[in-house]
C-alpha positions in Angstrom: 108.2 112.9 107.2 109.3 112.4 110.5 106.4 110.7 112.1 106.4 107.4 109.5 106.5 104.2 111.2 109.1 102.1 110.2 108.9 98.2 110.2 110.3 95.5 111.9 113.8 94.6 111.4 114.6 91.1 110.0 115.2 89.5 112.9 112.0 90.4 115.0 109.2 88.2 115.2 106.3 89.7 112.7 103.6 91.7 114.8 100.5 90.2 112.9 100.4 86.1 112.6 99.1 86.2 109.3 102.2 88.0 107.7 104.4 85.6 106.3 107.5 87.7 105.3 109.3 88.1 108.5 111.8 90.5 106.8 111.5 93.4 104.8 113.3 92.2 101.3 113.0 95.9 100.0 113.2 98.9 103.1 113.1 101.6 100.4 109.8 100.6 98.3 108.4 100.3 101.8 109.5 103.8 102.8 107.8 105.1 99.8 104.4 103.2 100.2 104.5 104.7 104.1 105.2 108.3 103.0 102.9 107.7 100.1 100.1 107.3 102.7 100.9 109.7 105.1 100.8 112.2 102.7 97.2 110.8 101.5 96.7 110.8 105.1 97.7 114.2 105.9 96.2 116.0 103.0 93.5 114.1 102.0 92.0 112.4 105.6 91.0 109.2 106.5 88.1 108.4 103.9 90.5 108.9 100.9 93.2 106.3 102.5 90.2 103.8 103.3 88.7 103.8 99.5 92.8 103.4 98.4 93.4 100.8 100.3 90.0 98.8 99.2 91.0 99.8 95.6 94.3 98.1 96.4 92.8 95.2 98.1 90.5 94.8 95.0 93.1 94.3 92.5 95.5 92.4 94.4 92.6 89.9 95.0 91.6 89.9 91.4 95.3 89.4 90.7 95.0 86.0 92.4 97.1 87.7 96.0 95.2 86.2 99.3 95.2 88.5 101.8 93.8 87.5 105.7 90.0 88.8 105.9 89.4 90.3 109.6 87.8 87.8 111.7 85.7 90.4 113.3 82.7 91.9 112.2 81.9 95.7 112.6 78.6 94.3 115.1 78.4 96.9 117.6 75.8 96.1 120.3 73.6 98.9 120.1 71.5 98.2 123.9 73.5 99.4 126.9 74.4 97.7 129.5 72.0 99.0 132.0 69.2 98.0 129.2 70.3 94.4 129.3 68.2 91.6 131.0 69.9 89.8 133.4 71.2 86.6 132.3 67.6 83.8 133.0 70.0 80.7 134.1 72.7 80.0 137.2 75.6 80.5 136.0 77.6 78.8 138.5 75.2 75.1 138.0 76.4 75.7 134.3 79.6 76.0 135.0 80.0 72.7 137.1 78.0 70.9 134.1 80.5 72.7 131.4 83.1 71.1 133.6 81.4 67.9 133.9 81.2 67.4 130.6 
């Protein structure tokens, strides 16, 4: 499968802060998990990849692995821009007591 990302190599700085192996210790098992799910991917589609990867998340939580939870939330502000109020204070006295303080 051509299109599979590979990882870093050993020497590059990880790409996500919260991974702690800076190397890959085993390319090949990796290779496999990546064409494992682009095969998912490509015959199965996104929703069967998602409920994998929360079945694997599942276990390797109750396995006693702690993995980094997203510090985002899937919030989506549902009134437009246009809708929106304009802001009731001045910003720029706030930001000169900000500063002040």
């Amino acid at each position: 499968m051509s299109d599979i990302k590979t990882l870093p190599q050993a020497d590059a700085p990880p790409t996500d802060p919260y991974v702690e192996q800076v190397h890959d210790i085993d390319p090949a098992e990796t290779q496999e998990w990546l064409e494992s799910l682009e095969y998912v991917l490509k015959t199965k589609g996104t929703e069967r990849v998602k409920y994998l990867l929360s079945v694997l998340e599942s276990e390797a939580t109750e396995k006693g692995v702690e993995l980094h939870q997203p510090l985002n939330t899937p919030y989506i502000n549902t009134i437009p821009r246009s809708a929106q109020q304009r802001y009731p204070g001045n910003r720029e006295i706030e930001r000169r007591i900000k500063s002040i303080i």
